[in-house]
N, CA, C and O atoms as a GROMACS GRO file, in nm:
protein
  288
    1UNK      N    1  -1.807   0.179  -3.243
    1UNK     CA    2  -1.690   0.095  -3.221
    1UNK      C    3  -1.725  -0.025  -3.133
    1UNK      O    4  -1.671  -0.129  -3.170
    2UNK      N    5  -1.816  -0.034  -3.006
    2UNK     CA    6  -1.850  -0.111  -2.944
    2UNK      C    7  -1.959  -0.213  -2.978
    2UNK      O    8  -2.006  -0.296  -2.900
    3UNK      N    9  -1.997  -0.192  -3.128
    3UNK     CA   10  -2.060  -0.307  -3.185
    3UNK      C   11  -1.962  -0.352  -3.243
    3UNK      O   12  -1.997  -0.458  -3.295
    4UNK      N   13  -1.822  -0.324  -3.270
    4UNK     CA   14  -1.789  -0.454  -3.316
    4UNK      C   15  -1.753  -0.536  -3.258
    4UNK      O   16  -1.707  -0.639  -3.306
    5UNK      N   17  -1.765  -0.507  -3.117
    5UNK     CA   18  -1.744  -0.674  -2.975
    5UNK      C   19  -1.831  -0.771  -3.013
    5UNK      O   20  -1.951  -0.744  -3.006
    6UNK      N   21  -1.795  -0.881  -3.052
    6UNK     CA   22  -1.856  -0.978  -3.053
    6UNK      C   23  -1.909  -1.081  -2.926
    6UNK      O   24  -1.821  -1.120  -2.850
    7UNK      N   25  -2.027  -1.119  -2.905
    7UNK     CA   26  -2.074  -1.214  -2.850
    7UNK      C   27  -1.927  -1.328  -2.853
    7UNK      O   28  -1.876  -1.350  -2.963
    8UNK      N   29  -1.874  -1.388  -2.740
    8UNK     CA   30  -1.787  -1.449  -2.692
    8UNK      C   31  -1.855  -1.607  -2.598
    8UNK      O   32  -1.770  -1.691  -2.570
    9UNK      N   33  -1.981  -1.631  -2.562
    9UNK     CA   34  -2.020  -1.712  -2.491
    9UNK      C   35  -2.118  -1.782  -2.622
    9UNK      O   36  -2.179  -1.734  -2.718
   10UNK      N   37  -2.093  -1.936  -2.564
   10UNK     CA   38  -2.218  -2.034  -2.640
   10UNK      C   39  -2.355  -1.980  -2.634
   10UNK      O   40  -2.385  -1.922  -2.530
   11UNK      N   41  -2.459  -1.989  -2.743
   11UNK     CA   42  -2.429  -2.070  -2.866
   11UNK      C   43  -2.408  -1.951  -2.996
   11UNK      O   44  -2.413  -1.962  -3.118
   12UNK      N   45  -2.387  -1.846  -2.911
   12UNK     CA   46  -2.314  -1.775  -3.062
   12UNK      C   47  -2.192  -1.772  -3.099
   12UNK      O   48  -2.157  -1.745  -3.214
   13UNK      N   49  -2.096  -1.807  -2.982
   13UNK     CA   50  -1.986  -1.853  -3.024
   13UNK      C   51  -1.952  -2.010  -2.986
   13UNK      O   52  -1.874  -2.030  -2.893
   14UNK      N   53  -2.008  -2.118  -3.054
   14UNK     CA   54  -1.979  -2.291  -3.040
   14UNK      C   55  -1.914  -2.306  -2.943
   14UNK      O   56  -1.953  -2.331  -2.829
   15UNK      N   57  -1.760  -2.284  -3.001
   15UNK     CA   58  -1.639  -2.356  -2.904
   15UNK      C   59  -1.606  -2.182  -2.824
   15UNK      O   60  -1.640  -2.067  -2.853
   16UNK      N   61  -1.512  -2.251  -2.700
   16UNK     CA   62  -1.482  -2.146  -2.630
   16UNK      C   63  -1.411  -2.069  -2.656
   16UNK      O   64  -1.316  -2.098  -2.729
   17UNK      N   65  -1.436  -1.897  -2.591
   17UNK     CA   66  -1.357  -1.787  -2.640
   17UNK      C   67  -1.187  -1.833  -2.635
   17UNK      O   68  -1.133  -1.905  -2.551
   18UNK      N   69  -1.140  -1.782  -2.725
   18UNK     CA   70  -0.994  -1.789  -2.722
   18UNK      C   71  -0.898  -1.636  -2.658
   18UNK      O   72  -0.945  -1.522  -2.669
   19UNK      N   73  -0.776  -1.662  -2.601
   19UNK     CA   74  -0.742  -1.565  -2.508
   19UNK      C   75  -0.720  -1.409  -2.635
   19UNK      O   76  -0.708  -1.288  -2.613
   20UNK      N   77  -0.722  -1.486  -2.756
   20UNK     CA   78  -0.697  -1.328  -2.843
   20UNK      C   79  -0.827  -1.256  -2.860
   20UNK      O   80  -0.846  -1.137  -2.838
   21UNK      N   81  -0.909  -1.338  -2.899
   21UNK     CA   82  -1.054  -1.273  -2.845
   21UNK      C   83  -1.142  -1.188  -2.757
   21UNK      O   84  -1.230  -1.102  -2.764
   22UNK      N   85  -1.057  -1.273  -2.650
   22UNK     CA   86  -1.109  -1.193  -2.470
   22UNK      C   87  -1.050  -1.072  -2.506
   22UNK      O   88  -1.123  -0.973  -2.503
   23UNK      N   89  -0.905  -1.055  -2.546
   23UNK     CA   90  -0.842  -0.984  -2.522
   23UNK      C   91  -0.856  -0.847  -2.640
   23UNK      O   92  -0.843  -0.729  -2.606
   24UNK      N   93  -0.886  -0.896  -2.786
   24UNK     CA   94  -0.926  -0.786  -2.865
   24UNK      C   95  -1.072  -0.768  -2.796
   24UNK      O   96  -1.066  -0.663  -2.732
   25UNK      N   97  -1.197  -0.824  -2.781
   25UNK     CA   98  -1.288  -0.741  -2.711
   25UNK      C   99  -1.243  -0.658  -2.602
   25UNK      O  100  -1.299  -0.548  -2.607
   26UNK      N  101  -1.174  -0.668  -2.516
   26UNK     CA  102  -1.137  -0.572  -2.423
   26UNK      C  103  -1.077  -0.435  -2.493
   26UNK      O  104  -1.140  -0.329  -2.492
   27UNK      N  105  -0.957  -0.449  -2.549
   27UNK     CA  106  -0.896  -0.359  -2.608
   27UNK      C  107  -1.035  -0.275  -2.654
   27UNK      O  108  -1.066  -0.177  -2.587
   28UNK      N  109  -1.114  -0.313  -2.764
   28UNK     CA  110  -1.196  -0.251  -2.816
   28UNK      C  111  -1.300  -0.150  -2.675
   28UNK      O  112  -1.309  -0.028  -2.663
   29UNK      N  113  -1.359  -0.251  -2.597
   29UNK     CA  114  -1.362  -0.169  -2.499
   29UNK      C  115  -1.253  -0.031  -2.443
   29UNK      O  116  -1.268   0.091  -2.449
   30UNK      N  117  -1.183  -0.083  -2.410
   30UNK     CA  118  -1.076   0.032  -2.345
   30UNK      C  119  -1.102   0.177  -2.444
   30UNK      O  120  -1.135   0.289  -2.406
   31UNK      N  121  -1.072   0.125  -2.594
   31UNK     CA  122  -1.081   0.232  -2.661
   31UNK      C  123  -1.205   0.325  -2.705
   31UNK      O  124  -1.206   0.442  -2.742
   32UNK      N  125  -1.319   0.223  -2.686
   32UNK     CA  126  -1.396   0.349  -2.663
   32UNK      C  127  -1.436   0.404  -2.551
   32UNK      O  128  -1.496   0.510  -2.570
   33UNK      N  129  -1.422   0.365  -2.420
   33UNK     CA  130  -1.406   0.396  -2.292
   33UNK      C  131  -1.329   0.546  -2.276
   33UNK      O  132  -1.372   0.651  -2.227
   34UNK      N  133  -1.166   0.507  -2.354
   34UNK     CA  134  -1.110   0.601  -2.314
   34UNK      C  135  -1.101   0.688  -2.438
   34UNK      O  136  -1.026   0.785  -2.427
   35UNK      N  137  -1.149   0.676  -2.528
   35UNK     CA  138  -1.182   0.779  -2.641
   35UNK      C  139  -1.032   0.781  -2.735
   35UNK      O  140  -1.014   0.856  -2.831
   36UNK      N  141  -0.938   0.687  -2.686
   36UNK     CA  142  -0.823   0.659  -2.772
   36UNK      C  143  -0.808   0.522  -2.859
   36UNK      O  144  -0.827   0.408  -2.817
   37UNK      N  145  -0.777   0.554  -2.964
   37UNK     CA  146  -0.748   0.427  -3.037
   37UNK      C  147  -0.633   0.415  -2.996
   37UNK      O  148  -0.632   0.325  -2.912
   38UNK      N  149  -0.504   0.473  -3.016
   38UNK     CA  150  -0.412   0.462  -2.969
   38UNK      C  151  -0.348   0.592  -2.859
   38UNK      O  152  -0.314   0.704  -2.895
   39UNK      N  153  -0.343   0.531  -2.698
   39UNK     CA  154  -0.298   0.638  -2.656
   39UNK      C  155  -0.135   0.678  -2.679
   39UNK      O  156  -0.040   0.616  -2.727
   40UNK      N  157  -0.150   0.802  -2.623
   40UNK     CA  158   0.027   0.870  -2.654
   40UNK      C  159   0.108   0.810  -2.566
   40UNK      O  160   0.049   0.748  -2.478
   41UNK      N  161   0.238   0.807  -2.561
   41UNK     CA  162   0.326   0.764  -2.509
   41UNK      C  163   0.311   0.757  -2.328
   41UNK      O  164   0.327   0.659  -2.255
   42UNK      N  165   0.280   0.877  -2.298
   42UNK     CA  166   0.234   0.915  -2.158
   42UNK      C  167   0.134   0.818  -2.111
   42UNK      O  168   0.143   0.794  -1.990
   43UNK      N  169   0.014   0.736  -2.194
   43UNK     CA  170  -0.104   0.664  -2.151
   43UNK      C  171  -0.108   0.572  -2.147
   43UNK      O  172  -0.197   0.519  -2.080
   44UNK      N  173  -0.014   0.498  -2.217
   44UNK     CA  174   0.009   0.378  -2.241
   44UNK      C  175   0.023   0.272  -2.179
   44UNK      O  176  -0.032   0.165  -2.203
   45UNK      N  177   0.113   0.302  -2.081
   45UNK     CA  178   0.077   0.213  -1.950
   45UNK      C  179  -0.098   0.170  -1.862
   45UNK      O  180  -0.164   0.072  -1.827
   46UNK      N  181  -0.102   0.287  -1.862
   46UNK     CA  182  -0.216   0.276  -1.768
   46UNK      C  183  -0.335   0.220  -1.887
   46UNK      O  184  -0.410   0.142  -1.829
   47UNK      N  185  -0.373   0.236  -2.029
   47UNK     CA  186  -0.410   0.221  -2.073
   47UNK      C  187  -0.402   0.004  -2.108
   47UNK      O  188  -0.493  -0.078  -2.119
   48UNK      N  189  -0.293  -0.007  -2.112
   48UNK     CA  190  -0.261  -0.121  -2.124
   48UNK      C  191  -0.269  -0.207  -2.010
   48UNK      O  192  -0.272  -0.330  -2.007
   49UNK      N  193  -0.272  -0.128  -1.918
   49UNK     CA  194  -0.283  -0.205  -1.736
   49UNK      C  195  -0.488  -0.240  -1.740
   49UNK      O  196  -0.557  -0.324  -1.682
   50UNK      N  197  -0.530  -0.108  -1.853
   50UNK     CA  198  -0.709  -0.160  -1.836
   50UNK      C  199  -0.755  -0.217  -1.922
   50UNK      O  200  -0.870  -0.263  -1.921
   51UNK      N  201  -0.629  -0.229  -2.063
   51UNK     CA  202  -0.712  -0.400  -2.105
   51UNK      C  203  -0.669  -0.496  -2.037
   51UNK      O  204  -0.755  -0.574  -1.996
   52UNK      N  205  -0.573  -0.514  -2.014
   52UNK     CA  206  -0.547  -0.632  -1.904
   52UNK      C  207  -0.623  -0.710  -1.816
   52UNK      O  208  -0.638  -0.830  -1.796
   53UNK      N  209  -0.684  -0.562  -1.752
   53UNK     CA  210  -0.783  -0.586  -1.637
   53UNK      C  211  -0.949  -0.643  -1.709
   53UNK      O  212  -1.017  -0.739  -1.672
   54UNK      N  213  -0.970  -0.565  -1.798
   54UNK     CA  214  -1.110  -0.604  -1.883
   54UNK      C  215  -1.115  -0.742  -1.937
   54UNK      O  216  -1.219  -0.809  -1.937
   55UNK      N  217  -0.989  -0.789  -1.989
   55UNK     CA  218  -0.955  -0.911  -2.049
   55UNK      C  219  -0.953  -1.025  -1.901
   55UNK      O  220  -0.952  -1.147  -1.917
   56UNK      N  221  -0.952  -0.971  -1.788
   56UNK     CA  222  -0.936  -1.051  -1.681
   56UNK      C  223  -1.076  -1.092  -1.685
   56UNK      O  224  -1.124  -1.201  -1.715
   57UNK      N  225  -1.131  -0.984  -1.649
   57UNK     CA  226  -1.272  -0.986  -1.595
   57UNK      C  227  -1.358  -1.054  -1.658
   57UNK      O  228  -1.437  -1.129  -1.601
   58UNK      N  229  -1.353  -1.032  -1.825
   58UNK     CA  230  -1.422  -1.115  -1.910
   58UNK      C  231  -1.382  -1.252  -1.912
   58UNK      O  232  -1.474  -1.333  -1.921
   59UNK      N  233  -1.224  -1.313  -1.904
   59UNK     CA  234  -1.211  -1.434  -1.887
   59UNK      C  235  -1.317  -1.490  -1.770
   59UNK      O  236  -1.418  -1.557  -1.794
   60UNK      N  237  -1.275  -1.453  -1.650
   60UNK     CA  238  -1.387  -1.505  -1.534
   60UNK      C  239  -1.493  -1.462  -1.541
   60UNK      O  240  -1.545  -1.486  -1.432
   61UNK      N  241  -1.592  -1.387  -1.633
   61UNK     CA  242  -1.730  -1.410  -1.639
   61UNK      C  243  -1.728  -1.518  -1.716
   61UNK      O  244  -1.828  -1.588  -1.697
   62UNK      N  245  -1.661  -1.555  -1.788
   62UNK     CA  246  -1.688  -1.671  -1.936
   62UNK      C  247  -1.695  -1.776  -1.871
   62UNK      O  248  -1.789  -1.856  -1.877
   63UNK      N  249  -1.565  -1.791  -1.781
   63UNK     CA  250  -1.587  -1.931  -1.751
   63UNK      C  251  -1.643  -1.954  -1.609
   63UNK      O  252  -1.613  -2.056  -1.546
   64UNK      N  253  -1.731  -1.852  -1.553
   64UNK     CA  254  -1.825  -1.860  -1.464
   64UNK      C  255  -1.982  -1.825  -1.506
   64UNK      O  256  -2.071  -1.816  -1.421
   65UNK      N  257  -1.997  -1.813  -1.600
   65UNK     CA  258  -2.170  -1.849  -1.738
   65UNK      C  259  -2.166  -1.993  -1.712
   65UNK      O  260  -2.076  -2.076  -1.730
   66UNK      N  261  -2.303  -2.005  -1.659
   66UNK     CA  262  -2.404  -2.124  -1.722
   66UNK      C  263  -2.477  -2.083  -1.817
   66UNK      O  264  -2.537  -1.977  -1.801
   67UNK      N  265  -2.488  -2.155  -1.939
   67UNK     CA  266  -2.571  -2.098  -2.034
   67UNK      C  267  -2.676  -2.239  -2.042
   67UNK      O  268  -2.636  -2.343  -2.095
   68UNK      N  269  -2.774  -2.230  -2.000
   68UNK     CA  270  -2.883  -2.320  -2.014
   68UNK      C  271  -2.910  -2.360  -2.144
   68UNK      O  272  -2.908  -2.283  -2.240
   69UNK      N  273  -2.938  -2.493  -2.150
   69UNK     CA  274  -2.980  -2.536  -2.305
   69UNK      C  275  -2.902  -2.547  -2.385
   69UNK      O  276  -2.941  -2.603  -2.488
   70UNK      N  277  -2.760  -2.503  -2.378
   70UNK     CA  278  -2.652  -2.557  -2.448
   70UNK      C  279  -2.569  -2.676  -2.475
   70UNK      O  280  -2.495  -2.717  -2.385
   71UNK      N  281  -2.572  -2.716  -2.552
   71UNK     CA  282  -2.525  -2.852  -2.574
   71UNK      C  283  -2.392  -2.862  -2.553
   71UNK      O  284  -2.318  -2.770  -2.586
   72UNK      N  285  -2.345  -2.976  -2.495
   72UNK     CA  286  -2.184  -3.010  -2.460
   72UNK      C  287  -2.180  -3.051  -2.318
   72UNK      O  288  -2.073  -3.083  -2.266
   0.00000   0.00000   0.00000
């Protein structure tokens, strides 16, 4: 499941990640993290509080990468 995260930073991805992006790679994380594709009613919160958080984190690594040799 965690190969289907895609590379999100130049030059495999040109232009910059977009917030649905950040945010389905996270999700995808979460779920194999927490071994749910979809949690039950009971998890949901907390489950949704750690893509949130993953989707944070990855925004501010993205736009704190220098990627050397990249054009722009």
């Amino acid at each position: 499941m965690c190969r289907s995260i895609k590379t999100l930073r130049p030059p495999v991805l040109p232009e910059e990640a977009t917030e649905e992006e950040i945010r389905a790679a996270a999700l995808q994380y979460v779920r194999k993290v927490s071994g749910f594709r979809a949690p039950a009613a009971h998890n949901r919160e907390v489950f949704d509080r750690a893509v949130d958080a993953v989707a944070a984190a990855t925004a501010e690594l993205l736009a704190g990468l220098e990627v050397r040799g990249a054009s722009g």
